[in-house]
C-alpha positions in Angstrom: -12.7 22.4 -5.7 -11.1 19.1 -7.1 -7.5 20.2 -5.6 -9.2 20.7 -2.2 -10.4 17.1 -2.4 -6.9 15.7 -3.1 -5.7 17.8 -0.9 -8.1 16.4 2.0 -7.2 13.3 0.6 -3.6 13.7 1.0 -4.2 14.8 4.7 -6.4 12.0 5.3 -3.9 9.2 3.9 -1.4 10.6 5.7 -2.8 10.9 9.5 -3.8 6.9 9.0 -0.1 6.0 8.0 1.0 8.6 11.3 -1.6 6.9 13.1 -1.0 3.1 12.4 2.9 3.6 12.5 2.3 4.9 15.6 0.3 1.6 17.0 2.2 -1.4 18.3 1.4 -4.5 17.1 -1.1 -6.0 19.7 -3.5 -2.2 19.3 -3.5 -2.8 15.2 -4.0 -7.0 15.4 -7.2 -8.2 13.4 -6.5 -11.6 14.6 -9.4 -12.5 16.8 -12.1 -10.0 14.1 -10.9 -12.5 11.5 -11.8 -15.5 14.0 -15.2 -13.7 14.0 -15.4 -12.9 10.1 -14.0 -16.5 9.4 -15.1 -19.2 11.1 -14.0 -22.4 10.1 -11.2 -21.1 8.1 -12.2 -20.5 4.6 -10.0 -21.4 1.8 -7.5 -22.8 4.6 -6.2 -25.5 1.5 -5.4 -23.6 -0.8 -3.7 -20.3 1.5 -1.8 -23.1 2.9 0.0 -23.6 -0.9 1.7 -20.1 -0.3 4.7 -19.8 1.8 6.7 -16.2 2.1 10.1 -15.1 3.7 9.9 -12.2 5.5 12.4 -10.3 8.0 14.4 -14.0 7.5 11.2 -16.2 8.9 8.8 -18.4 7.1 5.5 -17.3 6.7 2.8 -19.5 5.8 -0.2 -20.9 7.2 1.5 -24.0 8.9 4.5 -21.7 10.7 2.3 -18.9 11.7 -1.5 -20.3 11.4 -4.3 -19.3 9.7 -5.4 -16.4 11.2 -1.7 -14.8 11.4 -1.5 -15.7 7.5 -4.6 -14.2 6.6 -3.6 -10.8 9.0 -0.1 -10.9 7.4 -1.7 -10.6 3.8 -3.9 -8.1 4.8 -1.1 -5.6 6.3 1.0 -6.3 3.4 -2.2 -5.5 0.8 -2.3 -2.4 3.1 0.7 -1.4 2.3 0.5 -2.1 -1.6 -2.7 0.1 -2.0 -2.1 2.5 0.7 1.1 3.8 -1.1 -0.2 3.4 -4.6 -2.9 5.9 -3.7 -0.5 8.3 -1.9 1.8 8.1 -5.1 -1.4 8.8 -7.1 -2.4 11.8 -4.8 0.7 13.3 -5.1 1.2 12.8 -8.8 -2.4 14.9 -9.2 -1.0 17.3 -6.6 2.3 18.2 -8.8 2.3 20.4 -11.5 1.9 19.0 -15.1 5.2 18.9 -16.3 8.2 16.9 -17.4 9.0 14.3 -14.3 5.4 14.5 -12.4 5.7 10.8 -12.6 9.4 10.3 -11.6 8.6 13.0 -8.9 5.8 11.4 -7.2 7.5 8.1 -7.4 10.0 9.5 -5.2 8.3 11.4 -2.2 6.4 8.3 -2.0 9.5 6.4 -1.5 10.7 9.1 1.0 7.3 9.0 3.1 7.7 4.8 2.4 11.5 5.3 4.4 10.0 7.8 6.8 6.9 5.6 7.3 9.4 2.4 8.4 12.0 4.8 10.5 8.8 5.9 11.9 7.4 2.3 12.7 10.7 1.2 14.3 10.5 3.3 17.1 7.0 1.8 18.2 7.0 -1.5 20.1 6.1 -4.6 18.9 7.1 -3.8 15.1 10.0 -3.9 12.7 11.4 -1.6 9.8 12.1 -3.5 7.2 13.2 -2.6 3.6 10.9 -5.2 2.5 8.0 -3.3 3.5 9.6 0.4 1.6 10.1 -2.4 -1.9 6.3 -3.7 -1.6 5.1 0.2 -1.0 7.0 1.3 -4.1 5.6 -1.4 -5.9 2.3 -0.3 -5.3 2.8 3.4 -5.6 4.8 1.8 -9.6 2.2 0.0 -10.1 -1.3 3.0 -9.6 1.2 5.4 -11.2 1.4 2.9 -14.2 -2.3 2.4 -14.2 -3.0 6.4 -14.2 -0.4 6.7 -16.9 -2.4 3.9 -19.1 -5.5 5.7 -18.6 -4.1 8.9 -19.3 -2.7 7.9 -22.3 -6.3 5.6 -23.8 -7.6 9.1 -22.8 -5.1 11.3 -25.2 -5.1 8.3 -27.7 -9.5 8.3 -27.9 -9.8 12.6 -28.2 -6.6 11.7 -30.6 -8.7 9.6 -32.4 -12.0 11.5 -32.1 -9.8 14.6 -34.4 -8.7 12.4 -36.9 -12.8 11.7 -37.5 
């Protein structure tokens, strides 16, 4: 039962990443449901302290604007989680042996390349290598968490024997 639940995960993760790759950039916009959710611009000051470069442009609050900021961080914290879970997903989905970690590490960067080739052929949005770097640091960083935990797991029955 717990495989068929990652599995369904898998499957469910994946159709959204088919789906919004599949979306230009106008059908996927959240700028005017953040005008909604934020009037009058909360925490304007201090998101205006931030600056990024991405695909060779400036991104901040006074080049793009404050809703554009805010919906830039929010795709990019999309990406971050969305492909940590997918590496963790797959990592429960391999078998337990020597280089689970290593091997979910890298079908998530494949599906991260596929996701991007994917995008590029959708109006309104770009493929950028920036985008497969900040998914494999989020599928790095989940697969670093689960090894932690598995490892405080080992380390308290470990400790439980030795009592």
């Amino acid at each position: 039962m717990k495989k068929l639940i990652i599995i369904l995960l898998l499957i469910v993760l994946l159709t959204s990443l088919s789906i919004s790759s599949s979306q230009t950039y106008e059908q996927q916009s959240l700028v005017s449901t953040l005008e909604q959710l934020l009037p009058g611009e909360p925490g304007k000051d201090q998101l205006s302290k931030l600056e990024f470069f991405y695909w060779n442009r400036s991104i901040s609050v006074e080049e793009r604007g404050y809703y554009y900021f805010v919906e830039f961080l929010i795709r990019k914290a999309a990406h971050f989680l969305t492909f940590g879970l997918l590496a963790v997903v797959i990592y429960w989905l391999l078998p337990k042996r020597p280089g689970r970690w290593l091997g979910a590490a890298l079908l998530t960067l494949i599906l991260a390349c596929v996701d991007e080739v994917r995008q590029s052929f959708t109006g309104g949005r770009t493929a950028t290598l920036q985008d497969v770097y900040l998914d494999m640091a989020g599928a790095i960083t989940f697969l670093c968490i689960v090894s932690f935990l598995q490892f405080l797991h080992l380390f308290k029955n470990k400790k439980k024997e030795y009592m």
